[in-house]
C-alpha positions as CSV (number, residue, x, y, z in Angstrom):
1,X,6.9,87.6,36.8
2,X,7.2,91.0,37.8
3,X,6.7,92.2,41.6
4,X,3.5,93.5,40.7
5,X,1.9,90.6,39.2
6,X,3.2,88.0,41.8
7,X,1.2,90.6,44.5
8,X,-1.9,90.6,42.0
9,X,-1.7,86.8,42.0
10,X,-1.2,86.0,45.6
11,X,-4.4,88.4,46.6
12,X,-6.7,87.0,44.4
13,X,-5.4,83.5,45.8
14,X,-5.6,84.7,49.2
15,X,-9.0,86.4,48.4
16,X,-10.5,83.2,47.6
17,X,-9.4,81.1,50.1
18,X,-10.9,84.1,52.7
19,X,-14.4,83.3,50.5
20,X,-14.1,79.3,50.8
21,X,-13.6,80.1,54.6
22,X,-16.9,82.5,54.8
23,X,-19.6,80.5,52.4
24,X,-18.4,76.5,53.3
25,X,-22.6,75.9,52.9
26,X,-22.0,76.8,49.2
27,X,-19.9,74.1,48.9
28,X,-21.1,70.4,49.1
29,X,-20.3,66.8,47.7
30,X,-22.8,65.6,45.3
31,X,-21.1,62.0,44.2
32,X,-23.0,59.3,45.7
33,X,-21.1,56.5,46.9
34,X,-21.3,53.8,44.9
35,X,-23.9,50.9,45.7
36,X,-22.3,47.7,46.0
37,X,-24.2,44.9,48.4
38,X,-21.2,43.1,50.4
39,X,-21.7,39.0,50.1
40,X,-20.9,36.0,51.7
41,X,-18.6,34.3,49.4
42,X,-17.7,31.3,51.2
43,X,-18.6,29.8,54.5
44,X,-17.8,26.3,56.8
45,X,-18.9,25.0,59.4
46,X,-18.3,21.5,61.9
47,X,-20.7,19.3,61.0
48,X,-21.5,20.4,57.1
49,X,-23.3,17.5,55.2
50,X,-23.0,19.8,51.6
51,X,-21.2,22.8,50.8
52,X,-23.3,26.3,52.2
53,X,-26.0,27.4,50.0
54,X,-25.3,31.2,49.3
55,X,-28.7,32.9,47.6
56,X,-27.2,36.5,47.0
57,X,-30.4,37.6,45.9
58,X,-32.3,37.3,49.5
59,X,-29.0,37.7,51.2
60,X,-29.4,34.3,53.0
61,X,-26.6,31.4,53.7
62,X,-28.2,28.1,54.6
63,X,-26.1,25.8,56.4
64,X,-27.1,21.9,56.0
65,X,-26.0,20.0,59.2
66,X,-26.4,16.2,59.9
67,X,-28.2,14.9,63.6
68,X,-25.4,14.3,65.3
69,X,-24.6,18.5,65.4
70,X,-26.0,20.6,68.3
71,X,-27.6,23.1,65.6
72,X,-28.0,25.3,68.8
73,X,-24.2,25.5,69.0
74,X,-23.1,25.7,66.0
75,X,-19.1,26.1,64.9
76,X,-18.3,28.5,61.6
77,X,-14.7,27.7,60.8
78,X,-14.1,30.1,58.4
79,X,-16.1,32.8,55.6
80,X,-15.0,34.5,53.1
81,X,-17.3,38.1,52.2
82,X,-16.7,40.5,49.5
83,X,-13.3,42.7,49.5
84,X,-13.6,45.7,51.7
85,X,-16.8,44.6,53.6
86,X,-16.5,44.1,57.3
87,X,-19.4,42.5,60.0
88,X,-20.7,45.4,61.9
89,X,-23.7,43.3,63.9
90,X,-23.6,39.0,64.4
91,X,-20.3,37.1,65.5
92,X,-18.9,34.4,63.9
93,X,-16.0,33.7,66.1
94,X,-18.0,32.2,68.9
95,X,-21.1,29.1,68.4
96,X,-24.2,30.7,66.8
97,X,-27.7,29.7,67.9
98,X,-29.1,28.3,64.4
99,X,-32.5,26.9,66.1
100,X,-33.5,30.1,64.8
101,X,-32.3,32.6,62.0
102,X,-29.3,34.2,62.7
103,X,-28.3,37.9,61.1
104,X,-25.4,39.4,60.1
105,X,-24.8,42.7,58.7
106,X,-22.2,43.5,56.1
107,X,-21.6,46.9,55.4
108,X,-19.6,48.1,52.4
109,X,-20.6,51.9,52.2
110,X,-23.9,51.2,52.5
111,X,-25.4,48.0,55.2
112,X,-27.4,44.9,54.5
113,X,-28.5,42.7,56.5
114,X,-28.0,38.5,55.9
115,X,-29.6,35.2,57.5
116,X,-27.9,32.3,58.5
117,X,-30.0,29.5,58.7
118,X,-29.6,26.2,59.3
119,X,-31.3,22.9,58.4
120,X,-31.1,19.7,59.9
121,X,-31.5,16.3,58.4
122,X,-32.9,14.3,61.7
123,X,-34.6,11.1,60.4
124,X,-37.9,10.4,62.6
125,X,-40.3,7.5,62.7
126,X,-43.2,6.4,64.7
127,X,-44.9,3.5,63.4
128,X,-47.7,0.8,64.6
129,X,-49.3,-2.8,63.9
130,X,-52.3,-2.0,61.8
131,X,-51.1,1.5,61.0
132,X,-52.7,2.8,57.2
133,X,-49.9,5.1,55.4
134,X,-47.3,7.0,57.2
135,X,-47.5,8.7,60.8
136,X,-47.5,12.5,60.1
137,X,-45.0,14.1,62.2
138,X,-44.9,17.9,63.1
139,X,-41.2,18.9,63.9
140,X,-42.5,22.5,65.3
141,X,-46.0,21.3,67.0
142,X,-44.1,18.6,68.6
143,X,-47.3,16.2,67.7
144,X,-47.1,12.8,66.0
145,X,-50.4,11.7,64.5
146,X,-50.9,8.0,63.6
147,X,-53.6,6.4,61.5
148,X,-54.9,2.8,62.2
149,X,-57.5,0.2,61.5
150,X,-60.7,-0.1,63.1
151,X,-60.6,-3.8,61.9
152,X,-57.3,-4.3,63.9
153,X,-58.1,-3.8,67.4
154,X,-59.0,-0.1,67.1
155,X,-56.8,2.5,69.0
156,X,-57.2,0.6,72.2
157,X,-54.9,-1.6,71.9
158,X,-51.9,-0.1,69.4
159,X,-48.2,-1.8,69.4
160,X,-45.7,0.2,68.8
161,X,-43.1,-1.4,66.1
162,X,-40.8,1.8,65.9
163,X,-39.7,5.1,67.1
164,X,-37.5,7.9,66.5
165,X,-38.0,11.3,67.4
166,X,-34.9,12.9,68.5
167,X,-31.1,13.1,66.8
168,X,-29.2,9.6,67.2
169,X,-27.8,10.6,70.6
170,X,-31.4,11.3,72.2
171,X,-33.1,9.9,74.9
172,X,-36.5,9.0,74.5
173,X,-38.9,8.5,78.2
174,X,-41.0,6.4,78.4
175,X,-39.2,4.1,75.5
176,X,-42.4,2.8,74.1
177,X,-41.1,0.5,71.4
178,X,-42.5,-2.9,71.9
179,X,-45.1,-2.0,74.2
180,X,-48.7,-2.1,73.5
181,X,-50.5,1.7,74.4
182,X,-54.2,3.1,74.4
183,X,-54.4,5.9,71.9
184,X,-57.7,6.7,72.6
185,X,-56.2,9.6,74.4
186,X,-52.9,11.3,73.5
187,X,-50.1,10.2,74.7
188,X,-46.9,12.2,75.7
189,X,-43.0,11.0,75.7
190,X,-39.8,13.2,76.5
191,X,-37.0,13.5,74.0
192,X,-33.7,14.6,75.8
193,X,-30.9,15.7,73.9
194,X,-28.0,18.1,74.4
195,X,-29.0,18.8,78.1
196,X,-32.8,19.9,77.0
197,X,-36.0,18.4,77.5
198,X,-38.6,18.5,74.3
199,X,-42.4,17.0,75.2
200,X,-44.2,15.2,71.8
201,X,-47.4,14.0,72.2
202,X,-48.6,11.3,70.2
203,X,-52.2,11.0,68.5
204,X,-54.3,8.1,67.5
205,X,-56.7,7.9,64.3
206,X,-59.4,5.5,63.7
207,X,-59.9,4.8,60.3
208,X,-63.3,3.1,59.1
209,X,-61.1,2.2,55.2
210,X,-57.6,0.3,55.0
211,X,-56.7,2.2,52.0
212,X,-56.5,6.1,51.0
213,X,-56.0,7.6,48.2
214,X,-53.8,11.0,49.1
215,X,-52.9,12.6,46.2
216,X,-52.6,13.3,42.5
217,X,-50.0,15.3,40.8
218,X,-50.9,16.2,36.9
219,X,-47.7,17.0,34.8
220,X,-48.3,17.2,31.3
221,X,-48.0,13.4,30.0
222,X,-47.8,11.9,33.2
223,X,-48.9,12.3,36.7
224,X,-48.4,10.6,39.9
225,X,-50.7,9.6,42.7
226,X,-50.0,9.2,46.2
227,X,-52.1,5.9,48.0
228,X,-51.6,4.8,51.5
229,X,-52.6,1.3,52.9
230,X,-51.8,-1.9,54.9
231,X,-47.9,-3.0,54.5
232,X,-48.3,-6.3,52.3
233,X,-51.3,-5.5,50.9
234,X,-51.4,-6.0,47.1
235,X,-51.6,-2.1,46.8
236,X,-51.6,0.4,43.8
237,X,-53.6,2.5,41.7
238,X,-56.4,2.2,38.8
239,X,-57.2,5.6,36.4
240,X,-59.4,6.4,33.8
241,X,-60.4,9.1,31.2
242,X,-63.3,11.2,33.1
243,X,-66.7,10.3,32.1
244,X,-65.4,7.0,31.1
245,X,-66.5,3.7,32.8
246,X,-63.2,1.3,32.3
247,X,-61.0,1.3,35.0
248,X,-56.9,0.4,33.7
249,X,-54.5,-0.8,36.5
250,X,-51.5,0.5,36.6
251,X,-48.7,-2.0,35.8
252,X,-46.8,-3.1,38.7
253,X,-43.5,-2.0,37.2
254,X,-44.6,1.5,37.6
255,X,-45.8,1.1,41.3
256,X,-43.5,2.1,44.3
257,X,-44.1,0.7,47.2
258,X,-42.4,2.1,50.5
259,X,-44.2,0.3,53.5
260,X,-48.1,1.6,54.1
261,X,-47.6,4.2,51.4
262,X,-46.9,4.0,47.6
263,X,-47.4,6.0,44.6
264,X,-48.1,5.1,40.9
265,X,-46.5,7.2,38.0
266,X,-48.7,7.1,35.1
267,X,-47.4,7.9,32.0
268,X,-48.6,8.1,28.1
269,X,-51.6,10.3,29.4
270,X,-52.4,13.0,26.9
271,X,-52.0,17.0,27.9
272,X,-54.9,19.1,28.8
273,X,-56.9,16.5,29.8
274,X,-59.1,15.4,32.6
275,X,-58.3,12.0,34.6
276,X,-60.3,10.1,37.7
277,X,-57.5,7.9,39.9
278,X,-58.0,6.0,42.6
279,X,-55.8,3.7,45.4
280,X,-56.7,0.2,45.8
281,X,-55.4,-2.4,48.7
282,X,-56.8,-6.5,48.0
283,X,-59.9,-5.6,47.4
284,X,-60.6,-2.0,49.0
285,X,-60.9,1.3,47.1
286,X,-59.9,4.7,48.3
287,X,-61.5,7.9,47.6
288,X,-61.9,9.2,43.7
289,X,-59.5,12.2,42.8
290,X,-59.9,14.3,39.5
291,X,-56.9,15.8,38.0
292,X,-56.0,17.6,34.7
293,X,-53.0,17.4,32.7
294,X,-50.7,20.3,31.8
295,X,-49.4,22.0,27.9
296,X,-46.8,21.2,26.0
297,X,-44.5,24.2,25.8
298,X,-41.8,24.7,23.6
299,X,-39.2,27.6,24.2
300,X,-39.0,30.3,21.5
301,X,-36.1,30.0,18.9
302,X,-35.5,26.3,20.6
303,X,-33.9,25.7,17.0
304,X,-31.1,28.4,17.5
305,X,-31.9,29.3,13.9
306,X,-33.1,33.2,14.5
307,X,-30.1,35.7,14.9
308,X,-29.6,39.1,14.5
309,X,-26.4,41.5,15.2
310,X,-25.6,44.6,17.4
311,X,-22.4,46.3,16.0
312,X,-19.7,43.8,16.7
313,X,-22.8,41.3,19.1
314,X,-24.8,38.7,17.3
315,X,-27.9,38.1,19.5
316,X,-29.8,34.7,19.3
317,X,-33.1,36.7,18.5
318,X,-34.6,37.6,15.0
319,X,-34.3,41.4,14.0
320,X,-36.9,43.2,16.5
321,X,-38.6,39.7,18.1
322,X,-38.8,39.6,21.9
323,X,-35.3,37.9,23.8
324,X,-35.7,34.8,24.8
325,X,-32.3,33.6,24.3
326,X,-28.7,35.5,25.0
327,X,-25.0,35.1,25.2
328,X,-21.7,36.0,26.9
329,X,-20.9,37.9,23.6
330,X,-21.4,41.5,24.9
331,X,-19.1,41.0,27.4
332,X,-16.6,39.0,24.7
333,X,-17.1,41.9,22.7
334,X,-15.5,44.4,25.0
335,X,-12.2,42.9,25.0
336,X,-12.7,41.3,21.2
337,X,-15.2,39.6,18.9
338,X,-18.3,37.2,20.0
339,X,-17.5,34.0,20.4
340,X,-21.0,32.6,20.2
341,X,-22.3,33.1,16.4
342,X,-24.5,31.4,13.9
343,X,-23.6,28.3,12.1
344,X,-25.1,26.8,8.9
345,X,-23.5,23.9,10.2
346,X,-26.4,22.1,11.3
347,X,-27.7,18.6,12.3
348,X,-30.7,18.7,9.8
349,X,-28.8,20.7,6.8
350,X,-31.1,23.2,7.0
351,X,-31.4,26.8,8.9
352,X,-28.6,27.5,11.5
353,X,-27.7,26.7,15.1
354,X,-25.3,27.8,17.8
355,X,-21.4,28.0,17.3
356,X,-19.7,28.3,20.7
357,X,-16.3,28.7,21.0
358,X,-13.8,29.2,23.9
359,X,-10.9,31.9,23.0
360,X,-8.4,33.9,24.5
361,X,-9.9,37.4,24.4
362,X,-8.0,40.6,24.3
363,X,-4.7,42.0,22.6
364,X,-1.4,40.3,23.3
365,X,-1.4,39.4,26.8
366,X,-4.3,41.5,28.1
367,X,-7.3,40.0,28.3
368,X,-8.5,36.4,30.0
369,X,-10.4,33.2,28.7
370,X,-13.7,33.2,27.5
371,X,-16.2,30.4,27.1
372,X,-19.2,30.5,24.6
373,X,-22.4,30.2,26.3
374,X,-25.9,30.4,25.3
375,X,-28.7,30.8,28.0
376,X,-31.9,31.0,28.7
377,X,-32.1,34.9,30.2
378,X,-30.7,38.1,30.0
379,X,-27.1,39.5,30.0
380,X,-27.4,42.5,32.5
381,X,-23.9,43.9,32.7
382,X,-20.0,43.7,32.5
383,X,-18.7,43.8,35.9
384,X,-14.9,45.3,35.0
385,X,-14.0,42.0,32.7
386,X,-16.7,39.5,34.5
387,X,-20.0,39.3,33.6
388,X,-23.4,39.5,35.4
389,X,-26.1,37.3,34.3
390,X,-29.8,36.5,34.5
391,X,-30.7,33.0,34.6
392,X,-34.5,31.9,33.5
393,X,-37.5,33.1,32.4
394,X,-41.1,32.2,33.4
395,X,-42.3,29.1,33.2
396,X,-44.5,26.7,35.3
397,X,-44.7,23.2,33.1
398,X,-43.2,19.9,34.3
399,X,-40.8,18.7,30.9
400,X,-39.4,15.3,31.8
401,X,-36.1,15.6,29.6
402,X,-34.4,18.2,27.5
403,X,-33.0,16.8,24.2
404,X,-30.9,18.1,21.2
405,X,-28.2,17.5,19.1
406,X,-24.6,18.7,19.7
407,X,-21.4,18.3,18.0
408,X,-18.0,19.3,19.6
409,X,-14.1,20.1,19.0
410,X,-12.2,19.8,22.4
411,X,-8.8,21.4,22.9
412,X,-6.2,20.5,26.1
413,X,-7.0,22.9,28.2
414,X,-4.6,25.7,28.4
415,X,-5.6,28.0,30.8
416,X,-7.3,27.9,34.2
417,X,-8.2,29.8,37.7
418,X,-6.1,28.7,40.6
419,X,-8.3,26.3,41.8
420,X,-7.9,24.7,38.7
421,X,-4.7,24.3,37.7
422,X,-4.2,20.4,38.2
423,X,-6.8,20.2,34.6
424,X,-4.1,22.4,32.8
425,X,-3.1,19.9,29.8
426,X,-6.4,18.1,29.9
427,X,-9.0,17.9,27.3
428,X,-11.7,20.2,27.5
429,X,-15.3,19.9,28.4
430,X,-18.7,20.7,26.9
431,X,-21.8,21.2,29.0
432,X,-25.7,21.8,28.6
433,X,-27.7,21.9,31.5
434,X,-31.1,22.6,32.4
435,X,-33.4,23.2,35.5
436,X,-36.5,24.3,37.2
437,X,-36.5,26.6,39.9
438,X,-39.3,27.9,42.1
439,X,-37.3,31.0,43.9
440,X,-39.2,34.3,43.5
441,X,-36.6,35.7,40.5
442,X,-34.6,34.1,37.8
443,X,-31.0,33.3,38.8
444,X,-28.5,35.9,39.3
445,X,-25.0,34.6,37.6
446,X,-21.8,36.7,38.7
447,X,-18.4,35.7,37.3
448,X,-16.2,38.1,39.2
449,X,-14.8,36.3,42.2
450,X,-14.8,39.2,44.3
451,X,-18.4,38.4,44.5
452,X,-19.0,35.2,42.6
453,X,-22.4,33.6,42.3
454,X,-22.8,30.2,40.5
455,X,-25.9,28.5,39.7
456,X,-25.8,25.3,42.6
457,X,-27.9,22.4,41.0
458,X,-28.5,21.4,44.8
459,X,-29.9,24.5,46.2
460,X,-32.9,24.4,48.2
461,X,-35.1,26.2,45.1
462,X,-34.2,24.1,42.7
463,X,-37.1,22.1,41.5
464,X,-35.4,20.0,38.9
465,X,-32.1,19.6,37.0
466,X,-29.9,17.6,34.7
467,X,-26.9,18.1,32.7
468,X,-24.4,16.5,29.6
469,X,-21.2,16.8,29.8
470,X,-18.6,15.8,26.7
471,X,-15.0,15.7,27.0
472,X,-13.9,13.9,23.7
473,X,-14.3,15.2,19.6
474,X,-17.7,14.7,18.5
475,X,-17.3,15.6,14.8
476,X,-21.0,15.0,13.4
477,X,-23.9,15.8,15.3
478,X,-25.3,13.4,17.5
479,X,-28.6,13.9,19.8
480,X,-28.1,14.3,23.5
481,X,-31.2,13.5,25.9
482,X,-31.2,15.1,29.6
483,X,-33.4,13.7,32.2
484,X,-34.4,16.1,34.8
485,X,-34.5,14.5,38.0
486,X,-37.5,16.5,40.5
487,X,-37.1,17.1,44.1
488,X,-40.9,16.6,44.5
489,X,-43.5,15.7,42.2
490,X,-45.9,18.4,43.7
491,X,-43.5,21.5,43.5
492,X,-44.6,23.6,40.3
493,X,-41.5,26.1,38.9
494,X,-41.5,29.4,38.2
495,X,-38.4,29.3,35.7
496,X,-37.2,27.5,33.6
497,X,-32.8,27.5,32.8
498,X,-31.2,26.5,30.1
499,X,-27.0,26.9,29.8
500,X,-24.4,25.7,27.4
501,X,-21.3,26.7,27.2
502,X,-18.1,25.0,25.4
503,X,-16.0,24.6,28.5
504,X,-17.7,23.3,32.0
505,X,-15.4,25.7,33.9
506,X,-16.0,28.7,32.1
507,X,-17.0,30.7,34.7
508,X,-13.9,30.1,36.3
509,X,-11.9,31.1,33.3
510,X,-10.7,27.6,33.0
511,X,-10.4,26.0,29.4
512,X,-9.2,25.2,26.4
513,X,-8.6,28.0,24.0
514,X,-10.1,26.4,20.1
515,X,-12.9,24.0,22.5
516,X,-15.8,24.5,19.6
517,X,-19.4,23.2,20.1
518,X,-22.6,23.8,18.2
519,X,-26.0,22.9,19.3
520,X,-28.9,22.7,17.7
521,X,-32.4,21.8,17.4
522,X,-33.3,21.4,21.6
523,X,-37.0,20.1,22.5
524,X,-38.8,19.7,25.5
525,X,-40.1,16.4,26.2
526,X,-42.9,15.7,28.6
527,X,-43.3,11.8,29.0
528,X,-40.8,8.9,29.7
C-alpha cells in the first residue's frame, strides 16, 4: 500500500472513531436478553415425609413435614436452581419460618419471585360419649366443634373419650380426657408446643336426630354419600330413582364405616340421571339429598386409528381435525425420523394404532436416546435436544379406570442418565399412565435437566391417577385395565392426562434402544 493510501485509510478510520465519540445516542443495543424463568430443581429438608413438590408453573415448592418438625424452624439441607441463577431476596442457609409462605427470588437476567410453603401432617381428634359424626376441627380458627345427642344427656353432661390437638410433643392444659365437662358454654384448653402457647376453644352441639346425612357426590355410574351417626349403630344408606317410591339399601359390602361417620359407594347407577339418598342409623333417617349423575366422555381418536404427516412428523390427528393427541416425534425429528408411527398391527385387525419405539437418534455418535410417547396435549417446543411439553386438556368427568390393549418388544437397556446407570443391562419397561388434575393449566413437561419438570403422581393437584407398567415381551395384544385411585371423591378435575411411552425412564434418556410397544383401542370406563 502506497504512503498515500495508508494516510487515506487511517483518516477515514480515525474520522469515524472522532463520529462514534460525538453521536454515542445514535448508537444503542436492541437485543433483548433472553427470557428464561430460573427454577428450583431440587430441594431437602430435616424432617421431609415425601420428596418436595416443585409446580414450575406458579413458581411454588411445597415442602411436606411430619408433627414432630418445628415447621417454624425449618432446616433446608440442600437445593438445586437452574444454571446461572443466583437468590437475590430469602435465605436458605439459616431455619426459615414456614408457618407462613416464604419467598425467594431467583434472578437469571430477568427476577421471579418463588413460595416455599410448607404443610404439616398433625393428626387431631376430639371425640365424646354420644357424639353423632366427626368433631369438625378448624386448624386456623383454633375452634373445635362437636355434635351430640339430646337423647344422651344433652351437652350438660359430655365425657370426653379422646383428644389431640397439638404435634406428639404438645402439652395439652387442662388434660380433659376422661373427664366429664358442660358444653353448654365453650370451653377453652392450651396447647403448648415448641415454647408457644396456642388457646382452642371447644364447642358443643345439640342435636334433636342420631343420624345425618352429609353428603352426595354424583360421578357418572356411581356416587358416594357421606352419613354420620351413633358408633355401633347398624348405619348406611338407602337410594332411589327420583320420583320413585322404593327405597334399595345399599349392600353392606359397599358400606365403610369409620366410627360415627360412613359413606356408601353406589355403583351401577346410570349417567345423567337424577337420584334421592339418604343415611339411616337402627331405625332413624337423615335428611333427603338429590343428586344427578355425570356423561360418559370418550376422548377423540381413543382408537389411535386417525394420523396424518408433517414432512418427516406423523401426528396422531386426521388431515385438518382438531389435536387432541401428540407425540415426541417433532423433537425425534430434529436429530432423525419419528419414532411414534401408525401400525396396522392392531388388536381388532382392523384400522391402525400407535407404534412406539425407543431408538438411538442422531448420526454416529451424536445424538441421545429417545423414547416413543404418545400423550394427551400439545408438544410446544425443542429446548436444544430436550423437549417441552403440555400435559392435558380440559376435562371435568370422574372415569373409574382407563383400559386398552397393548403389546410390547423389550430390549436390555443400553443406555441411561447417571442416575441410572445400575438398570444398564436390564430389560426395558413400558408405561401408560393416566390422571386427573385440578391445577389452573395442563401440565408443563420439561426434559432438559437444567430445568427438568416431571409429572409427580403425588402432587397436591392431582385428583386421580394410575399407571401399567410391563417389563417382559408381550407379542400379541392383550387388554390392560388402569384403576384410578381419587384423592377425594368431591374434587372435580380440570384435565384429564394420558402418557405412554415405551421406556418408563424416557425422560431421563434411560432405555433400551429396539423397546417396541403399540397400543390401541383405550376407553374410558365409568363404573366398578
Amino acid at each position: 500500500m502506497s504512503s498515500a493510501k495508508l494516510a487515506g485509510w487511517l483518516t477515514r478510520i480515525i474520522g469515524a472513531c472522532m463520529m462514534a465519540a460525538v453521536i454515542p445516542g445514535c448508537i444503542e443495543n436492541n437485543i433483548p436478553y433472553p427470557r428464561i424463568q430460573p427454577d428450583f430443581l431440587t430441594m431437602e429438608a430435616e424432617g421431609l415425609l415425601k420428596e418436595a413438590e416443585i409446580d414450575v408453573t406458579n413458581r411454588m415448592v411445597t415442602l411436606t413435614f411430619d408433627e414432630t418438625v418445628n415447621i417454624k424452624a425449618v432446616d433446608i439441607t440442600s437445593y438445586t436452581i437452574t444454571e446461572g441463577a443466583t437468590i437475590t431476596q430469602g435465605d436458605l442457609s439459616r431455619p426459615i419460618d414456614l408457618s407462613n409462605y416464604y419467598i425467594c427470588a431467583l434472578t437469571l437476567y430477568q427476577t421471579y419471585d418463588w413460595v416455599i410453603k410448607g404443610v404439616q401432617n398433625i393428626e387431631r381428634y376430639f371425640t365424646v360419649e354420644n357424639q353423632i359424626g366427626a368433631s369438625v376441627i378448624d386448624v386456623g380458627g383454633r375452634r373445635v366443634k362437636v355434635s351430640v345427642s339430646s337423647t344422651g344427656g344433652g351437652l350438660a353432661n359430655v365425657k370426653v373419650l379422646t383428644m389431640k390437638l397439638g404435634p406428639v410433643n404438645s402439652l395439652t392444659t387442662p388434660d380433659l380426657v376422661g373427664e366429664t365437662i358442660d358444653l353448654t358454654h365453650p370451653v377453652e384448653v392450651t396447647v403448648s408446643s415448641y415454647g408457644e402457647d396456642a388457646v382452642w376453644t371447644i364447642i358443643g352441639e345439640e342435636v334433636e336426630s342420631n343420624v345425618q346425612t352429609v353428603r352426595a357426590d354424583a360421578w357418572t355410574n356411581v356416587a358416594w354419600v357421606y352419613g354420620a351417626g351413633i358408633d355401633g349403630a347398624d348405619n348406611g344408606v338407602e337410594y332411589r330413582l327420583a320420583g320413585s317410591q322404593q327405597w334399595i339399601k345399599a349392600p353392606a359390602d359397599w358400606v365403610t364405616n369409620t366410627g360415627t361417620t360412613f359413606y356408601a359407594r353406589l355403583i351401577n347407577l346410570n349417567p345423567e340421571t337424577e337420584y334421592e339418598a339418604r343415611a339411616y342409623g337402627d331405625d332413624e333417617y337423615g335428611d333427603v339429598v338429590r343428586f344427578t349423575t355425570g356423561s360418559i366422555v370418550q376422548v377423540p381418536n381413543s382408537s389411535l386409528s386417525d394420523w396424518s404427516k408433517n414432512g418427516a412428523v406423523w401426528q396422531p390427528w386426521a388431515e385438518g381435525a382438531t389435536p387432541y393427541w401428540d407425540t415426541g416425534n417433532k423433537g425425534a425429528a430434529t436429530l432423525g425420523q419419528s419414532n411414534v408411527v401408525p401400525t396396522s398391527d392392531t388388536s381388532s385387525g382392523t384400522g391402525q394404532a400407535a407404534m412406539l419405539q425407543t431408538k438411538f437418534i442422531g448420526v454416529g455418535i451424536i445424538g441421545k436416546l429417545g423414547a416413543g410417547s404418545v400423550f394427551i396435549g400439545t408438544y410446544v417446543r425443542t429446548d436444544g435436544t430436550n423437549g417441552v411439553l403440555s400435559f392435558g386438556r380440559d376435562f371435568t368427568e370422574r372415569p373409574t379406570r382407563l383400559r386398552g390393549y397393548f403389546n410390547y418388544k423389550t430390549a436390555l437397556i443400553n443406555k441411561a442418565s447417571s442416575e441410572f446407570q445400575s438398570l444398564i443391562g436390564q430389560p426395558d419397561t413400558c408405561i401408560v399412565w393416566c390422571a386427573l388434575i385440578d391445577s389452573p393449566e395442563p401440565f408443563e413437561c420439561r426434559t432438559n435437566p437444567k430445568n427438568q419438570s416431571l409429572f409427580d403422581p403425588s402432587a397436591s393437584y392431582v385428583v386421580a391417577y394410575g399407571k401399567m407398567q410391563c417389563g417382559e415381551n408381550v407379542p400379541q395384544y392383550i387388554p390392560f385395565d388402569i384403576t384410578l385411585e381419587y384423592t377425594a371423591t368431591n374434587r372435580r378435575p380440570r384435565y384429564l392426562l394420558v402418557v405412554a411411552s415405551s421406556s418408563k425412564y424416557g425422560d431421563y434418556f434411560t432405555g433400551g434402544d429396539g423397546a417396541v410397544m403399540c397400543l390401541d383401542d383405550l376407553e374410558l370406563m365409568y363404573d366398578y
